[in-house]
N, C-alpha and C positions, 0 to 999 in steps of 0.2 A: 504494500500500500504506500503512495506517493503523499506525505505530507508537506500540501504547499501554505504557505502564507502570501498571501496578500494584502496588499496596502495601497495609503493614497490620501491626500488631503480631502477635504470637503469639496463634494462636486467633481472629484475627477471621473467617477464609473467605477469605482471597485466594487458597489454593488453590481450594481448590474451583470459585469464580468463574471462576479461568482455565480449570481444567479443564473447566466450562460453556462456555468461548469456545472452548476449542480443538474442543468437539462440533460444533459450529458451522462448522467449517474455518478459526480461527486456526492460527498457528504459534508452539509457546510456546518461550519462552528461561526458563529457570527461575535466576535467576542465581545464587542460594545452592547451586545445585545442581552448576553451573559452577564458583563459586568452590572446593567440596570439592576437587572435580577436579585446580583448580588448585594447591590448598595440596595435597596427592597427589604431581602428577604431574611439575609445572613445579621443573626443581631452581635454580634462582634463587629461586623461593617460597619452596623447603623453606630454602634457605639461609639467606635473611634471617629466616625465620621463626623458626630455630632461635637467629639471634642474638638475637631478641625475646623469647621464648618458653622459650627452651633446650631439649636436648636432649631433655625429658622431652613435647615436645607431639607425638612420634614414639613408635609403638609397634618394637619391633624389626623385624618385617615388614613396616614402612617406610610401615603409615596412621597414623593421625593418633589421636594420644587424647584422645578427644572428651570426656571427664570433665573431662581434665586443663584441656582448651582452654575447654573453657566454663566451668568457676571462672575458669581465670583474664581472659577477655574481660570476663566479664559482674559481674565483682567490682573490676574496676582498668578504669579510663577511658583511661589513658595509652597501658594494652598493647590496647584496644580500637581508639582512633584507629591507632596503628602497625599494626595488623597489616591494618587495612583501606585503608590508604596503599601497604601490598604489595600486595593482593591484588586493591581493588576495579578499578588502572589495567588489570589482565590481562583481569580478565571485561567488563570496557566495548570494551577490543579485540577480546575474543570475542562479543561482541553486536555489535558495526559487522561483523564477520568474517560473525554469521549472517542481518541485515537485506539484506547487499548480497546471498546466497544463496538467503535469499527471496523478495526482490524479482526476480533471474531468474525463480526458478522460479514466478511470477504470484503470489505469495502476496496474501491480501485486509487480511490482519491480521497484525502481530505483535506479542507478547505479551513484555513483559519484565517477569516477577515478580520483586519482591526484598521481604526483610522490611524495606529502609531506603530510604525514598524518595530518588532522585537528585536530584543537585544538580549546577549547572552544567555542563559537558561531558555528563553525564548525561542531563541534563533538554532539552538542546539538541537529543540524539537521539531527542527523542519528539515525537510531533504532540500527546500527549493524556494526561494521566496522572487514574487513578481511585488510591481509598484506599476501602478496604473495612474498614470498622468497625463493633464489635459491644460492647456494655457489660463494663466488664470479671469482673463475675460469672460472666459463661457464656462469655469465652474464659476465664479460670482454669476451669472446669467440661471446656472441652470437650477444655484442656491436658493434666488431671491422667487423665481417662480414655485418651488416644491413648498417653500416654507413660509413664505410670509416677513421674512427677517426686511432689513432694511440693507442698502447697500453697506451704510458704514458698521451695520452688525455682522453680517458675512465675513468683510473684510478682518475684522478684529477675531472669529473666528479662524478665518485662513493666516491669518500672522502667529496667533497660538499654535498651529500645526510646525511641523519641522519642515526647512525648507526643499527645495525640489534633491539639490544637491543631498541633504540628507537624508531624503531617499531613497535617493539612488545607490548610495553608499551602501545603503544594508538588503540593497535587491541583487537578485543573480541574474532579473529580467527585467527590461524597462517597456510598457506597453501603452503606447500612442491613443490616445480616446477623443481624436479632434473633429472624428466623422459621422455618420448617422450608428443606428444601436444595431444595423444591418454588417456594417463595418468590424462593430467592436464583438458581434456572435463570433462573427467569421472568426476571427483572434483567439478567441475563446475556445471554438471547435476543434482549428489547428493548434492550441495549446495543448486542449486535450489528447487528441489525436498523437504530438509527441510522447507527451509525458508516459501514455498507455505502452508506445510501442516502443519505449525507452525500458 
């Protein structure tokens, strides 16, 4: 079983990509999607989260306030690194937790999306990591359409991310997403297509 990693700032198509691999019979780990989960569910998360964060990164119904939580990640670096020093150790054990599960069950591929490319123990656990990137005019274009943000909220989003160079540094593949979603399958099919017959 090929475990790949994929990355990519906001807006560049690394979903989609994957969601092109998973058509194909990968198995996706979607880790920002995990991580919610875990700032949720896990009350060691919520704990330490709340000494980071305080009280107000919890709505009273016990989710998470994501207004709240995204000024403050993506405006303060300090409560950026902390809060992914809690969070990211959980979902790397939920990712070794769903490779040995796929790997039973015969998987050919698994997919672990993240917007922040892994690094050491991370990067350990992958055969292969791609970076999906796209200029940043048209993911600010394709941000502001999905979400409702404003352009200088996007922006301040894609400055929090690592830059292109960065990476690229930690990719073994750099993959082009400037064309229709026609464009970026086709990428996806011939990725897979390698990887299988690799």
């Amino acid at each position: 079983m090929k475990r790949i990693g994929i990355t990519g700032g906001i807006g560049s198509g690394k979903s989609t990509f994957s969601r092109f691999l998973e058509e194909q019979g990968a198995v996706l780990f979607d880790a920002d999607r995990v991580a919610t989960d875990v700032m949720e569910n896990n009350p060691d998360v919520i704990q330490s989260l709340k000494k980071v964060l305080g009280e107000a990164a919890y709505l009273t119904d016990g989710s998470l306030n994501r207004p709240f939580i995204s000024q403050a990640i993506f405006t303060d670096e300090s409560k950026r690194e902390s809060v992914g020093k809690i969070v990211h150790p959980v979902v790397q054990q939920r990712f070794v937790e769903k490779a040995e599960a796929a790997q039973k069950e015969g998987a050919l591929m698994l997919i672990r999306e993240a917007a922040i490319p892994g690094s050491g123990n991370k990067q350990a656990t992958l055969d292969y990591s791609i970076v999906v990137v796209a200029p940043d005019s048209i993911r600010l274009e394709r941000v502001m359409q999905r979400s409702g943000l404003t352009e200088d909220e996007v922006k301040v989003r894609m400055k929090a991310q690592p830059t292109f160079i960065e990476y690229v540094e930690h990719a073994n593949e750099v993959v082009f997403n400037e064309g229709s979603m026609e464009d970026l399958k086709k990428k996806a099919v011939a990725f897979w297509d390698r990887m299988i017959a690799s």
